[in-house]
Backbone as CSV, one residue per row, in Angstrom:
resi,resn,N_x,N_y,N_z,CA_x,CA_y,CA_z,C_x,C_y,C_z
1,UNK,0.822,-1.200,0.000,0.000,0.000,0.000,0.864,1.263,0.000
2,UNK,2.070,1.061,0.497,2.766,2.070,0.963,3.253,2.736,-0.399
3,UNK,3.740,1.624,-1.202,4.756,1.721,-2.565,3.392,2.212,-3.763
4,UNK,2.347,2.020,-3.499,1.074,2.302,-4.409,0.808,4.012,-3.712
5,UNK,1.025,4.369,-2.783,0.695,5.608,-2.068,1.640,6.576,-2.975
6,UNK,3.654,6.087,-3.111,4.483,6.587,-3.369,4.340,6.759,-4.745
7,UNK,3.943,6.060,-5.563,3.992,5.847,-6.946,3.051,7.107,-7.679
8,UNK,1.944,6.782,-6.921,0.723,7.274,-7.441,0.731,9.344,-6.868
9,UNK,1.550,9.500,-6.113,1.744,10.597,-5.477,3.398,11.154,-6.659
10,UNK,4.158,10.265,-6.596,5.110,10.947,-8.043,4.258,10.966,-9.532
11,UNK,3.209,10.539,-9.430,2.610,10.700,-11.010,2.048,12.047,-10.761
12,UNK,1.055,12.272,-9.508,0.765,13.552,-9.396,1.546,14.756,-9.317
13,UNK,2.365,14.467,-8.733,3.457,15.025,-8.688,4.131,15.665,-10.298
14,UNK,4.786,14.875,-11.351,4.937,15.273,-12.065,3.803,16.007,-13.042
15,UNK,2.347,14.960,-12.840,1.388,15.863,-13.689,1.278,17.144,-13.139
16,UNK,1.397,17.263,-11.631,1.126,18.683,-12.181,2.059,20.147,-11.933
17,UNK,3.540,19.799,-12.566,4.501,20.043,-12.403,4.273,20.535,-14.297
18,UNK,4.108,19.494,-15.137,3.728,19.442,-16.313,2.810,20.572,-17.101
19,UNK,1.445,20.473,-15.761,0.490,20.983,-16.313,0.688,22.776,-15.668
20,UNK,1.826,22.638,-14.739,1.515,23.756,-14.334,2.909,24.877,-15.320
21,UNK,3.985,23.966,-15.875,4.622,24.699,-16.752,3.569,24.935,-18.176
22,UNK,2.858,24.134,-18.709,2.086,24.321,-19.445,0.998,25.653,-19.962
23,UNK,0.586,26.008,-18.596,-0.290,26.699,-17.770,0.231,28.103,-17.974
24,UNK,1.654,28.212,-17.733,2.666,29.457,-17.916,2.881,29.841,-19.043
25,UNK,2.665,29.001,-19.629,3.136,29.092,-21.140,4.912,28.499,-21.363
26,UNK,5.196,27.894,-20.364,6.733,27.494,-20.979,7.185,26.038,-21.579
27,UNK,5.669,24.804,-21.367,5.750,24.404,-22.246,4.724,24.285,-23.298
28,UNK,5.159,24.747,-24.228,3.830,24.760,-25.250,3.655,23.805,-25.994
29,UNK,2.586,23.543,-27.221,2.468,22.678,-27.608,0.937,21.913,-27.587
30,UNK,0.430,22.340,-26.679,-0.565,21.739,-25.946,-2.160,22.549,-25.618
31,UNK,-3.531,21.915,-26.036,-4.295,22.859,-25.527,-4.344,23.578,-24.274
32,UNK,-3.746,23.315,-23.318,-3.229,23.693,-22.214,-2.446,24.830,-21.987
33,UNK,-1.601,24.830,-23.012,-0.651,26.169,-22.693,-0.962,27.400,-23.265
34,UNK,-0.559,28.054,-21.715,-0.754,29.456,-22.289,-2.412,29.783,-21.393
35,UNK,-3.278,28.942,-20.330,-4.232,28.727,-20.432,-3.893,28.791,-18.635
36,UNK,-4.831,30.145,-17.815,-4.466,30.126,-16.510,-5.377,29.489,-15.793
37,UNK,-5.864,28.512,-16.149,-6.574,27.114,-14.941,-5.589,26.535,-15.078
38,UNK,-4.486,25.956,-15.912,-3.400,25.077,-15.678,-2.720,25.806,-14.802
39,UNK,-2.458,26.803,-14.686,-1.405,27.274,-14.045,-1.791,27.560,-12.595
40,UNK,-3.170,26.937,-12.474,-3.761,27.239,-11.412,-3.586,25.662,-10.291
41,UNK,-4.399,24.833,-11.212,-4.802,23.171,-10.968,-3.284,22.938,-10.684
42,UNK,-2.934,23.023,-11.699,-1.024,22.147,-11.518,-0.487,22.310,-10.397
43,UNK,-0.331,23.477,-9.741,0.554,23.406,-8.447,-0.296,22.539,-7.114
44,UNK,-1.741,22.802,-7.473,-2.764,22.180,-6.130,-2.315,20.273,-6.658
45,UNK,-2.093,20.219,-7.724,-2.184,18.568,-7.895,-0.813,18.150,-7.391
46,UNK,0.491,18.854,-7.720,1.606,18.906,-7.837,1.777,18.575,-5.783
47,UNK,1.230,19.403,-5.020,1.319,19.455,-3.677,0.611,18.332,-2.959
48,UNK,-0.764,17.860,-3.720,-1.135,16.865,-3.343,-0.323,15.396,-3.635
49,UNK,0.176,15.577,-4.283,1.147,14.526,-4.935,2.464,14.661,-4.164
50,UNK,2.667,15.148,-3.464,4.146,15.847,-2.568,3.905,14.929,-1.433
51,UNK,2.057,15.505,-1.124,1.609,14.884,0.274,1.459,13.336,0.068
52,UNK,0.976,12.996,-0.711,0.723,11.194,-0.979,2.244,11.014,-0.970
53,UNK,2.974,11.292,-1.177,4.511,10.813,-1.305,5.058,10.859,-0.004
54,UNK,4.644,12.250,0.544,4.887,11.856,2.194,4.685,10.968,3.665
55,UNK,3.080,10.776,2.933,2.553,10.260,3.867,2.837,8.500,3.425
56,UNK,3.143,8.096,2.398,3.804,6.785,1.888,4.766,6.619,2.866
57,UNK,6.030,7.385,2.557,6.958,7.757,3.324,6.962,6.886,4.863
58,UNK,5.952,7.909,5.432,5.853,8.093,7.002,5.081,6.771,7.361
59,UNK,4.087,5.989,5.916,3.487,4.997,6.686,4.681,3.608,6.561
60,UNK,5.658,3.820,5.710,6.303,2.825,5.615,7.730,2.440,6.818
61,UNK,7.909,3.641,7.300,9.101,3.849,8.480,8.223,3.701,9.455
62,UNK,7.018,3.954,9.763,6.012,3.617,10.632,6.345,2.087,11.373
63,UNK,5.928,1.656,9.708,5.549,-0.090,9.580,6.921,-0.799,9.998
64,UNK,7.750,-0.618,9.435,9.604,-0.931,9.613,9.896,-1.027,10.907
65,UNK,9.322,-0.085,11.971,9.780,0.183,13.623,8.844,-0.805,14.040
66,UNK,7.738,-0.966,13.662,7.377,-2.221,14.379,7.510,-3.564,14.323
C-alpha cells in the first residue's frame, strides 16, 4: 500500500509540475498552454502529490519500527 501511495503521489506530482509549466506558457504545444486554470490546478495537484509521497513515506518507516 505504501509503494502504491508513493507511486501514485510521483505521477501527481509530475502531472502537475507538467500541467503547471504548461499553464505558464513554458511548455507549449498543448491545448493547455498558455491557459491560466493550468497554471492554477497544476501546483494544487503537484502538492497533493508531494503529500501522498509523504505520507507513503511516514506509513512505511512507521511499519519498519514495528
Amino acid at each position: 500500500m505504501n509503494f502504491v501511495l508513493i507511486v501514485i503521489g510521483g505521477l501527481l506530482t509530475l502531472s502537475g509540475v507538467v500541467w503547471t509549466l504548461q499553464g505558464i506558457g513554458i511548455l507549449p504545444g498543448s491545448a493547455m498552454s498558455g491557459e491560466m486554470l493550468w497554471a492554477i490546478v497544476g501546483p494544487i495537484v503537484a502538492v497533493v502529490g508531494v503529500g501522498l509521497i509523504s505520507w507513503g513515506i511516514a506509513r512505511r518507516r512507521r511499519g519498519s519500527k514495528s
